[in-house]
C-alpha positions in Angstrom: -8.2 -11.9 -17.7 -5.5 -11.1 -15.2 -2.6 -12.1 -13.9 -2.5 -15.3 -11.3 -2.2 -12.6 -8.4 -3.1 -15.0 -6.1 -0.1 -17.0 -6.4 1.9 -13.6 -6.2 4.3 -13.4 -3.1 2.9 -10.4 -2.0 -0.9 -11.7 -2.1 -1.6 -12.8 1.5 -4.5 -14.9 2.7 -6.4 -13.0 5.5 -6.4 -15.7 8.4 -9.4 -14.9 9.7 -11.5 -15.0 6.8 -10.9 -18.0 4.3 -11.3 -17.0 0.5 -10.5 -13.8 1.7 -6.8 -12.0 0.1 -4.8 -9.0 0.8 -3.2 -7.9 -2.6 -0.1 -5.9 -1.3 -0.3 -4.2 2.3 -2.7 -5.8 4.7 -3.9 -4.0 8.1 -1.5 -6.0 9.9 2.1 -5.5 8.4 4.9 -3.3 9.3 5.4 -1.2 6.4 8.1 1.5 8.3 10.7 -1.2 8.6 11.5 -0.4 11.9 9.8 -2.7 13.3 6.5 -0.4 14.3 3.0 -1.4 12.9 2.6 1.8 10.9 -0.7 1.8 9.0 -0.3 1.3 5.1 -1.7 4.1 3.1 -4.4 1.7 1.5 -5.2 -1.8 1.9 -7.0 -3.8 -1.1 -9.2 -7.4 0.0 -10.1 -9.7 -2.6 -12.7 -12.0 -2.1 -12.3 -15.2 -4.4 -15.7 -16.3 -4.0 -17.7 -13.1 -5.3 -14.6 -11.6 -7.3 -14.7 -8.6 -5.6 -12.0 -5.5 -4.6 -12.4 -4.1 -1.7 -10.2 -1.0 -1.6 -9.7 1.7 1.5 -8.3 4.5 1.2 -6.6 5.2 5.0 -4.4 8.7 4.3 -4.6 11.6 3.4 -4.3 13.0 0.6 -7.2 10.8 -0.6 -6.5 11.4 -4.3 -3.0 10.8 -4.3 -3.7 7.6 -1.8 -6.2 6.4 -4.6 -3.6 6.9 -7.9 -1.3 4.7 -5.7 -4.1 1.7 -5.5 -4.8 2.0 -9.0 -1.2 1.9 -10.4 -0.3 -0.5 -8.0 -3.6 -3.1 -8.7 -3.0 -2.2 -12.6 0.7 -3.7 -12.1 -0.7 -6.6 -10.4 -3.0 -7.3 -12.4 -1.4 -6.6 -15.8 -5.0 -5.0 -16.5 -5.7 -1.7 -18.1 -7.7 1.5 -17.3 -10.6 0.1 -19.2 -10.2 -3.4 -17.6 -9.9 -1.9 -14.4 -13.4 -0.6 -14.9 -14.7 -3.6 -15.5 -13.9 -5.3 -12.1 -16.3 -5.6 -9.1 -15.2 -3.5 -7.0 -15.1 -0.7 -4.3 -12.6 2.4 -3.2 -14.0 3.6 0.3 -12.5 6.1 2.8 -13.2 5.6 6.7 -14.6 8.0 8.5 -11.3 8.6 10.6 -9.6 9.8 7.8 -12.2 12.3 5.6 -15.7 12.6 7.4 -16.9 13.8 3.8 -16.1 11.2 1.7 -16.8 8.2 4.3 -19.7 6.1 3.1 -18.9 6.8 -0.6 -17.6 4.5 -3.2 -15.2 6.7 -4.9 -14.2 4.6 -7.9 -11.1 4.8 -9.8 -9.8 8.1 -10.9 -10.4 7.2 -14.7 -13.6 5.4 -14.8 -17.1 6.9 -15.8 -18.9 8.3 -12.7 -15.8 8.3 -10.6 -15.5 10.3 -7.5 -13.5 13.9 -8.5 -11.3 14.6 -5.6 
């Protein structure tokens, strides 16, 4: 059980793709406040219909980047490390910003068979 995060302020629906939410920063927002698309360190999609996270990691340094998507999902959620686990989910670099973990699901920090960074 969560939180109703998709009635959350900050959860946006991704226009282009119905049943589709940003939780938090989205690829399109202007996170420097002056006015400049700068990109966010991580984005997170839900998808309604399958449940599913869909996290990506896009700065560096990857393991710092990834504590921030955890704490911050946690929050929204009002889940813990263990229920974290337990979601369907992903945590993916692009290739842009490590060519050696690109094409890996990292996990969370905490779970079994997580990623060490």
């Amino acid at each position: 059980m969560t939180k109703e995060f998709l009635r959350d302020p900050v959860t946006k629906s991704d226009p282009i793709n119905p049943g589709h939410y940003y939780v938090g920063y989205n690829k399109l927002e202007d996170i420097s406040g002056a006015g400049t698309s700068a990109a966010p360190p991580y984005v997170i999609e839900y998808i309604e219909r399958t449940h599913y996270f869909n996290v990506a990691l896009l700065q560096e340094p990857v393991a710092t980047v990834r504590q921030e998507a955890e704490q911050y999902l946690m929050g929204r959620l009002g889940i813990n490390q263990t229920d974290m686990c337990r979601l369907k989910y992903t945590v993916s670099v692009p290739y842009t910003v490590s060519p050696f973990y690109a094409g890996t699901s990292l996990g969370w920090s905490f779970c079994p068979g997580a990623v060490q960074l």
